[in-house]
C-alpha positions in Angstrom: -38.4 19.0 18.9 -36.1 17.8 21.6 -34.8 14.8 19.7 -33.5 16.8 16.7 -31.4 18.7 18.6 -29.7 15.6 19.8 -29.7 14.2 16.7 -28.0 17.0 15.1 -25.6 16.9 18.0 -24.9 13.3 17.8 -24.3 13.8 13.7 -21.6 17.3 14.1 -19.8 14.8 17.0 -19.2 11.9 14.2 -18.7 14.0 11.5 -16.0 15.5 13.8 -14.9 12.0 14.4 -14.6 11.2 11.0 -12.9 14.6 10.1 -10.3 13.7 13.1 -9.6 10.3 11.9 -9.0 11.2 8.2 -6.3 14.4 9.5 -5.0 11.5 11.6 -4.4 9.0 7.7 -2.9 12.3 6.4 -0.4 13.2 8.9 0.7 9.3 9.2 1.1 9.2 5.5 -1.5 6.8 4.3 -2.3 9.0 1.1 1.7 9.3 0.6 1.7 6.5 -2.3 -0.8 6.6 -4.2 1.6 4.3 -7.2 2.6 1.2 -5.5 -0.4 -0.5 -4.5 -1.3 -0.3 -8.0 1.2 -2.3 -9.7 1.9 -4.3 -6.5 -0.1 -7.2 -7.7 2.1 -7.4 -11.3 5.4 -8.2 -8.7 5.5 -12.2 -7.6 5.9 -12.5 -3.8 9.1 -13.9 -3.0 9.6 -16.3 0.1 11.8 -14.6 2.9 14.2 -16.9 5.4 14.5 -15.4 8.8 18.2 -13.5 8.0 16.0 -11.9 5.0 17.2 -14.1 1.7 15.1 -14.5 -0.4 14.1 -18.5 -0.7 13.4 -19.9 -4.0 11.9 -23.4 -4.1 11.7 -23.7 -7.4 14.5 -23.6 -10.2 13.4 -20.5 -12.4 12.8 -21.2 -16.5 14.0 -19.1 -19.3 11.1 -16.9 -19.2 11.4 -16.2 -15.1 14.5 -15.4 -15.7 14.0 -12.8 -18.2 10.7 -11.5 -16.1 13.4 -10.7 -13.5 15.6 -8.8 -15.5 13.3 -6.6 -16.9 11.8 -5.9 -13.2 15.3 -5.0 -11.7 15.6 -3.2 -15.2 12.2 -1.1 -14.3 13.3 -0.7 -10.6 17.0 1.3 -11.5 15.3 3.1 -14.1 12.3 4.1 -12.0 13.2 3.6 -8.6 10.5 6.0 -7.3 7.9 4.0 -8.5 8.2 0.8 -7.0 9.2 0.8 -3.7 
């Protein structure tokens, strides 16, 4: 009879752990975006240089070209959405 009791004290104290932690995400803003990571994986990852230009190592086509324009077109038309 003993051991329930500790068992049902050992399962309030990590359910209050758990409770704890997930107050802790909220107030740090984990939950806060809930868009991006969505459509994160659409964007191609660019190359940064240590002063923060961008580094291109290859010479864009026609059609990368245009897949850029229409992103910076979707970003100053929805500028909330992708951060």
């Amino acid at each position: 009879m003993e051991v329930i009791f500790v068992l049902i004290l050992i399962s309030l104290a990590v359910a209050a752990g758990f409770l704890l932690a997930y107050f802790w995400a909220m107030r740090a803003g984990q939950y806060d975006d809930d868009y991006t990571p969505a459509v994160r994986m659409l964007f191609d990852d660019e190359l940064v240089r240590n002063e923060g230009e961008p580094v291109t190592d290859y010479a864009p086509g026609p059609e990368a070209r245009e897949a850029e324009e229409v992103r910076e077109k979707d970003v100053n038309e929805h500028p909330q959405r992708i951060s």
